[in-house]
N, CA, C and O atoms as a DFTB+ gen file, in Angstrom:
424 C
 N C O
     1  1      34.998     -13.067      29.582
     2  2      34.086     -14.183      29.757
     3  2      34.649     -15.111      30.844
     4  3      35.827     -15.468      30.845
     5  1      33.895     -15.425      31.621
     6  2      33.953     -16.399      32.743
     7  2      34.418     -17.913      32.459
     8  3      33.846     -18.599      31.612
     9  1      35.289     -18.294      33.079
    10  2      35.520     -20.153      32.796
    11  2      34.737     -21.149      32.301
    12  3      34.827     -22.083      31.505
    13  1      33.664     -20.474      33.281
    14  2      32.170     -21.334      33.681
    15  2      31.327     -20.889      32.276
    16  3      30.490     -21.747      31.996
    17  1      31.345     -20.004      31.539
    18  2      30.376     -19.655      30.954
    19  2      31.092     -20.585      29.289
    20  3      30.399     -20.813      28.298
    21  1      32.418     -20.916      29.420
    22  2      33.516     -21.900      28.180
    23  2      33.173     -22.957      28.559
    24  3      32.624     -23.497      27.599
    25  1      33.163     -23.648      29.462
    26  2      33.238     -25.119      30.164
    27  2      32.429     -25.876      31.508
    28  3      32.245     -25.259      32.557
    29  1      32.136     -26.812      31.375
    30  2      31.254     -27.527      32.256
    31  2      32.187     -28.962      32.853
    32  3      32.783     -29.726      32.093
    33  1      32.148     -29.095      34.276
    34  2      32.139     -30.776      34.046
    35  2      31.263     -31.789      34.561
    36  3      30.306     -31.444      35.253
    37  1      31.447     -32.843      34.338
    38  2      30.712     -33.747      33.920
    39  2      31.778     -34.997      33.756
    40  3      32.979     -34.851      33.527
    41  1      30.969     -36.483      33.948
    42  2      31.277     -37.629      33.994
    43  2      31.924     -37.928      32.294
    44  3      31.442     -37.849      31.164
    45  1      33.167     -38.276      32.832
    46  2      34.238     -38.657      31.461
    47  2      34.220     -40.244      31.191
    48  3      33.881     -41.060      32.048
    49  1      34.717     -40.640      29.614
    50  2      34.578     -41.425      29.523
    51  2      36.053     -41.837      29.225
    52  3      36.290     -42.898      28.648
    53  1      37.211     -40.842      29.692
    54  2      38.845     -40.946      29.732
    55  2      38.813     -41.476      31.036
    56  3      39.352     -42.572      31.196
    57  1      38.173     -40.795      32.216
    58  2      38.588     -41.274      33.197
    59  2      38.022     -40.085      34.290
    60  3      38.463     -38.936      34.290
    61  1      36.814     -40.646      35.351
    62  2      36.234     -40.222      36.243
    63  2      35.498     -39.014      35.566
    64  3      34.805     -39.039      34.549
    65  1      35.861     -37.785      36.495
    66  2      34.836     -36.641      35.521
    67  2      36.096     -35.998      34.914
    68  3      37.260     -36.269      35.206
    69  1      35.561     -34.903      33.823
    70  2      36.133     -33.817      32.805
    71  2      36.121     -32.654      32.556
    72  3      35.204     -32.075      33.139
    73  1      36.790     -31.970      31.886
    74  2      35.747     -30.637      31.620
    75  2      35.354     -30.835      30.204
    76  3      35.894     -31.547      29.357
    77  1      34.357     -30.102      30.110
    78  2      33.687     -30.317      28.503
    79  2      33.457     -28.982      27.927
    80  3      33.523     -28.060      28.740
    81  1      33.197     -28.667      26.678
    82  2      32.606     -27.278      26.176
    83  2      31.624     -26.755      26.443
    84  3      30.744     -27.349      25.821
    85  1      31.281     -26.112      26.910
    86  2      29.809     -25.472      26.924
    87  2      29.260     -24.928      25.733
    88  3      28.037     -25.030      25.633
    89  1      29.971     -24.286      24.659
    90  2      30.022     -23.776      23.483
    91  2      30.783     -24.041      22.955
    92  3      31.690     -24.510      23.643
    93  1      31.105     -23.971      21.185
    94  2      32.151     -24.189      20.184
    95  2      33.283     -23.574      20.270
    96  3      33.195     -22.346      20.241
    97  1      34.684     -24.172      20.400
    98  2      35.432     -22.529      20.731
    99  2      36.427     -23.039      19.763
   100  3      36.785     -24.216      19.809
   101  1      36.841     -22.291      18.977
   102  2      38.002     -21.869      17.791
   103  2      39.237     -22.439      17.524
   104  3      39.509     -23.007      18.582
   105  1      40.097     -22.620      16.795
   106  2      41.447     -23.414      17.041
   107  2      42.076     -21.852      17.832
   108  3      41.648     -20.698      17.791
   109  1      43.067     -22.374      18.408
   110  2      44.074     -21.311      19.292
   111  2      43.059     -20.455      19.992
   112  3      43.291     -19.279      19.712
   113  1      41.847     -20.599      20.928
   114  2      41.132     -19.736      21.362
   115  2      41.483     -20.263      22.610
   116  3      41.869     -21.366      22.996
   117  1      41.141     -18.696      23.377
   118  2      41.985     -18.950      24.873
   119  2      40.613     -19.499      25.421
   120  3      39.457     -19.226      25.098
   121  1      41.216     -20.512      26.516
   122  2      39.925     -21.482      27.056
   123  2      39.437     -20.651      28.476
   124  3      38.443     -20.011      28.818
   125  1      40.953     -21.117      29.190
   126  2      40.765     -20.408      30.471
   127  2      42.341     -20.300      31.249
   128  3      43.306     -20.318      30.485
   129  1      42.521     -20.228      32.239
   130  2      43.831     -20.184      33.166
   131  2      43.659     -21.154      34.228
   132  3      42.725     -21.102      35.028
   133  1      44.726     -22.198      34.232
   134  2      45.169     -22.876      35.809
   135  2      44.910     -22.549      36.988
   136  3      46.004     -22.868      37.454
   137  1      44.572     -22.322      37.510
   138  2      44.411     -21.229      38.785
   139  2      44.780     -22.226      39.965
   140  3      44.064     -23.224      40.039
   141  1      45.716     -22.102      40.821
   142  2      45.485     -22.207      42.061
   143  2      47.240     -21.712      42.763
   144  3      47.951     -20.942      42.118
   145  1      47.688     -22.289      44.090
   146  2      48.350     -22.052      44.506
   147  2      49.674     -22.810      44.474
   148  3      49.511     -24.002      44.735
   149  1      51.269     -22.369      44.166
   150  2      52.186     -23.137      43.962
   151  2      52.233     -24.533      44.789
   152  3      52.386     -24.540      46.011
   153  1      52.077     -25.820      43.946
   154  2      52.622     -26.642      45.042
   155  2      54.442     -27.305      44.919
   156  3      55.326     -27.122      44.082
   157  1      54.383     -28.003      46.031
   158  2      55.711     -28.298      46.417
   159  2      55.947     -28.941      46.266
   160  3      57.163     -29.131      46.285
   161  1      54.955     -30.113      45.914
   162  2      55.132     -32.002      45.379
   163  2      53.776     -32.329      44.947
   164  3      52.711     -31.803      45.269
   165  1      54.030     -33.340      44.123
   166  2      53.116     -33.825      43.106
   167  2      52.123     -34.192      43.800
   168  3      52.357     -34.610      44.934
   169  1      51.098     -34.153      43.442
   170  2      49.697     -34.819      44.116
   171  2      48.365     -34.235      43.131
   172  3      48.551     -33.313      42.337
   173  1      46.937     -34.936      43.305
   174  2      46.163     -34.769      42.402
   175  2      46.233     -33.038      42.220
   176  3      46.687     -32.162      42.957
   177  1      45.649     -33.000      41.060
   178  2      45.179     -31.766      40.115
   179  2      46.256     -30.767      40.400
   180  3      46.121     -29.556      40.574
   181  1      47.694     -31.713      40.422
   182  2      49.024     -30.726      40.196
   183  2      49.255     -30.394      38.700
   184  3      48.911     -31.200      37.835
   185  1      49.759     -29.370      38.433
   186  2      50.172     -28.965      36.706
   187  2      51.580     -29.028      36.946
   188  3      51.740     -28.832      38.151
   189  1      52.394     -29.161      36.523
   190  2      53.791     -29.246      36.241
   191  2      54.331     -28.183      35.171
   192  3      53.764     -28.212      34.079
   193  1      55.386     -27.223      35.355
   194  2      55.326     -26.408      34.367
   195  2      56.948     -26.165      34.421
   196  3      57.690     -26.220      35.401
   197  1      57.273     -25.863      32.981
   198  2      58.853     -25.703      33.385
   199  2      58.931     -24.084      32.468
   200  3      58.438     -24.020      31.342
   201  1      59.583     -22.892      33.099
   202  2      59.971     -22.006      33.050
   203  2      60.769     -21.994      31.810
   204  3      61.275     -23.023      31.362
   205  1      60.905     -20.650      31.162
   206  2      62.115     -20.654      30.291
   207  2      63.334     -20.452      30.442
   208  3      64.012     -19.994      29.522
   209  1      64.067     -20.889      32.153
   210  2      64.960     -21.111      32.336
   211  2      65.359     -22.773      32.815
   212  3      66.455     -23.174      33.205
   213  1      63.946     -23.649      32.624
   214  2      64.065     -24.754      32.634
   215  2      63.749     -25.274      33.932
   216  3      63.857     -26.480      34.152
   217  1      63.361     -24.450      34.825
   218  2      62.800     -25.001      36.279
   219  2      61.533     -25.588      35.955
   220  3      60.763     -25.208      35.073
   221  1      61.374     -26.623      36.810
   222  2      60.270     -27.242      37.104
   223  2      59.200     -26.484      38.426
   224  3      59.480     -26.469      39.625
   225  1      57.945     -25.898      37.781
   226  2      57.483     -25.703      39.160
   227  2      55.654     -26.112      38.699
   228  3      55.140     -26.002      37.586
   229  1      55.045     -26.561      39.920
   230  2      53.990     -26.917      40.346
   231  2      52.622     -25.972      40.717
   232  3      52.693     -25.072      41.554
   233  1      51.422     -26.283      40.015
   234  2      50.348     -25.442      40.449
   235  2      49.143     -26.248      41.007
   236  3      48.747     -27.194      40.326
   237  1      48.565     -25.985      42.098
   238  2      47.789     -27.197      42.314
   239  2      46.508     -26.498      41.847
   240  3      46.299     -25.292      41.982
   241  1      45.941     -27.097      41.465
   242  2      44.661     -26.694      40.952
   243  2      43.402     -26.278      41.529
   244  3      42.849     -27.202      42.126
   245  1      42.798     -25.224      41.542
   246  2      41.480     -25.036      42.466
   247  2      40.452     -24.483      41.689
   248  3      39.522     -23.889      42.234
   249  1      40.546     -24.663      40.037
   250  2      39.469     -24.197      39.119
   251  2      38.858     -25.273      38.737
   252  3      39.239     -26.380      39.119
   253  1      37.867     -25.114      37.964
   254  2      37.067     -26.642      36.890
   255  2      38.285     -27.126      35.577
   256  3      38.061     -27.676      34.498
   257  1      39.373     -26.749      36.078
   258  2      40.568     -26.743      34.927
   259  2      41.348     -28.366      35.334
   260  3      41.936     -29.226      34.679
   261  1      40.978     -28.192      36.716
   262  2      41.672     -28.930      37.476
   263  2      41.100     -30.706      36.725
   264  3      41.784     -31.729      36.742
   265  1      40.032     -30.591      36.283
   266  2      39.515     -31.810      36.046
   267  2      39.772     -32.415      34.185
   268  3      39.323     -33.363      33.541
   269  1      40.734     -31.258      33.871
   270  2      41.191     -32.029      32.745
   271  2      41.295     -33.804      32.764
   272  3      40.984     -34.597      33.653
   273  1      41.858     -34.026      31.409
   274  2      41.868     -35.488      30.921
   275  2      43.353     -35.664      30.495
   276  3      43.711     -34.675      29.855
   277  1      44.149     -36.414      30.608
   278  2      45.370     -36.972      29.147
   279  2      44.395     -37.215      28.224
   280  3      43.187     -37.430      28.321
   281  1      45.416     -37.111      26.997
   282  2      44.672     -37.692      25.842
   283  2      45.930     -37.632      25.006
   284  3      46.478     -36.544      24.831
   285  1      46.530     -38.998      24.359
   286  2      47.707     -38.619      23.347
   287  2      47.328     -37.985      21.880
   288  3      48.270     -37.686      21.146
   289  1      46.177     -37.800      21.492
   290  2      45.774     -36.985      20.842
   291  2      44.638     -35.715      21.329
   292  3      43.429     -35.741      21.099
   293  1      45.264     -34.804      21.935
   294  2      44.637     -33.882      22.607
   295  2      43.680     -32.778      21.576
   296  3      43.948     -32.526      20.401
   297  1      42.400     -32.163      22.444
   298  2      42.692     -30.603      21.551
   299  2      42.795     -29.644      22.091
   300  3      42.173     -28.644      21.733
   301  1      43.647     -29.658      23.160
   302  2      43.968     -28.377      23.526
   303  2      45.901     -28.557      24.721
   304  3      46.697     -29.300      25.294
   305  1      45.625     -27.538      24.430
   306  2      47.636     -27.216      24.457
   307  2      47.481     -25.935      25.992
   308  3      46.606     -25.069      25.957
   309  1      48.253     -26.024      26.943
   310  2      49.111     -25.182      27.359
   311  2      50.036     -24.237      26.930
   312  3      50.949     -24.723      26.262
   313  1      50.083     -22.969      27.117
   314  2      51.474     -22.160      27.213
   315  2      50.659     -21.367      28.527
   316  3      49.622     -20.778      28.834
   317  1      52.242     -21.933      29.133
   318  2      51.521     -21.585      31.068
   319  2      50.895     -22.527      31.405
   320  3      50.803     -23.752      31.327
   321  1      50.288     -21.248      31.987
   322  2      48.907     -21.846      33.077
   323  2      47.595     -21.248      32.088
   324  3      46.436     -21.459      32.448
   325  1      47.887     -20.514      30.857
   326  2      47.138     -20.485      29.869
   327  2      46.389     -21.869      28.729
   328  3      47.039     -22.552      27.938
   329  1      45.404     -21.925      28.898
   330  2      45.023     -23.290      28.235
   331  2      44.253     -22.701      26.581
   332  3      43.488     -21.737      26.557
   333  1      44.535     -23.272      25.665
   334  2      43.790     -22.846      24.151
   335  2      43.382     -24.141      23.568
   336  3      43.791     -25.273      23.827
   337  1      42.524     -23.753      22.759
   338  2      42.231     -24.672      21.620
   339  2      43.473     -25.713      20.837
   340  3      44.371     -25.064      20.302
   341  1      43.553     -26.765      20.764
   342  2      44.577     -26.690      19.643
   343  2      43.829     -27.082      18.193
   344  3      44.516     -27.026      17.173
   345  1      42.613     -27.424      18.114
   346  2      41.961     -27.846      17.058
   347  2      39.985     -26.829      17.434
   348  3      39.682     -26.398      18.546
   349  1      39.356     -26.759      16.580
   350  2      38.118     -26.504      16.975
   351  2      37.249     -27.501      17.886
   352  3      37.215     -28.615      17.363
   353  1      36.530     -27.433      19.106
   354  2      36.209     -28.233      19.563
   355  2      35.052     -28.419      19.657
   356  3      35.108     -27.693      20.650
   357  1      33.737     -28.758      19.586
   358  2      32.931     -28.594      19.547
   359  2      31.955     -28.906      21.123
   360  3      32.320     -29.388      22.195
   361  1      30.492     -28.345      20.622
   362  2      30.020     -28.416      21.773
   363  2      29.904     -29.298      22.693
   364  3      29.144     -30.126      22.191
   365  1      30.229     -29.720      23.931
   366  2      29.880     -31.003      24.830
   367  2      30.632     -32.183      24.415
   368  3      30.384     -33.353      24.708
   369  1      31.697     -31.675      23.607
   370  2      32.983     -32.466      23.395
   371  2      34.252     -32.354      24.853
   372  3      34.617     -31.257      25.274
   373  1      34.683     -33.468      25.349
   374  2      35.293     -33.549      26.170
   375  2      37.194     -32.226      25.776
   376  3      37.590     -32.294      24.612
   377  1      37.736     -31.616      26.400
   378  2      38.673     -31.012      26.388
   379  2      39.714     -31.967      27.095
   380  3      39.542     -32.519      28.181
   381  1      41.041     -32.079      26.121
   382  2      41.754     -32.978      27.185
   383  2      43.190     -32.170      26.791
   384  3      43.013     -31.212      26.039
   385  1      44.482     -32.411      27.171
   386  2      45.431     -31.962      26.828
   387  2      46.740     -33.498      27.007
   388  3      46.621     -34.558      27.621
   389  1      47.607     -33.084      26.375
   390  2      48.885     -33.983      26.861
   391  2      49.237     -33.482      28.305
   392  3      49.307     -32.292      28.611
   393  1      49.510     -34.833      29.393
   394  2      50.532     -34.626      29.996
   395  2      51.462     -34.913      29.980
   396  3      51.919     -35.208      31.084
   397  1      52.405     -35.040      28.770
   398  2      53.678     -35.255      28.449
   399  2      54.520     -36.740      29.418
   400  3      55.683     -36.751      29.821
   401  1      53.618     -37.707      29.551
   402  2      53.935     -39.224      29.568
   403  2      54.044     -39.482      28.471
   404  3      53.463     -39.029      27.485
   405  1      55.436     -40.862      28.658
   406  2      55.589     -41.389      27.753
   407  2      54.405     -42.692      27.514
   408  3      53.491     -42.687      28.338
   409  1      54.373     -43.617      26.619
   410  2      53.426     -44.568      27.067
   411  2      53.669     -45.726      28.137
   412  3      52.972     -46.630      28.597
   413  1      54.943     -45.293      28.318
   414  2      55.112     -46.490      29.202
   415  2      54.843     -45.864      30.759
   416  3      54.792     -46.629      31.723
   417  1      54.678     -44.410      30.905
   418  2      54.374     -44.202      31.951
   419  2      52.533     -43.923      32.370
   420  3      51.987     -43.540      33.404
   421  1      52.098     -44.251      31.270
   422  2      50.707     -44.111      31.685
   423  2      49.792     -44.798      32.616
   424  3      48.629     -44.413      32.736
């Protein structure tokens, strides 16, 4: 199944636009993948990812993934550039994830 056929975006009420559900999708259901090309320094719709040898490396974003939200209560989680459910979400409910700020860096 296609990205597009899981998710839509649309004007957020976290902040600018989002992606949202298009359909109901499951706790731990795979959403979609990060997609774009390594970057080298931070800048919009960068992902930050640290390896299991503890490197820090960068993906800049070129999917509708890219328009995630923070949310300190998220429902959906990373492993990778793999994105899932972390709770059931329902339809035309906004998708947001942690970006692992503290609050003082928000």
């Amino acid at each position: 199944m296609k990205l597009s056929e899981r998710v839509y975006v649309a004007t957020s009420c976290i902040h600018g636009r989002g992606v949202f559900a298009k359909r109901r999708i499951q706790k731990d259901e795979y959403i979609g993948s990060y997609a774009g090309p390594a970057a080298k320094r931070n800048g919009k719709y960068v992902l930050w990812l640290t390896d299991a040898d503890g490197r820090e490396h960068g993906v800049r974003g070129l999917n509708l993934l890219r328009y995630l939200n923070h949310a300190s209560r998220p429902n959906a989680y990373f492993d990778g550039v793999d994105l899932y459910a972390e709770r059931v979400i329902k339809r035309d409910e906004e998708i947001s994830f942690d970006y692992g700020w503290d609050d003082d860096d928000a």
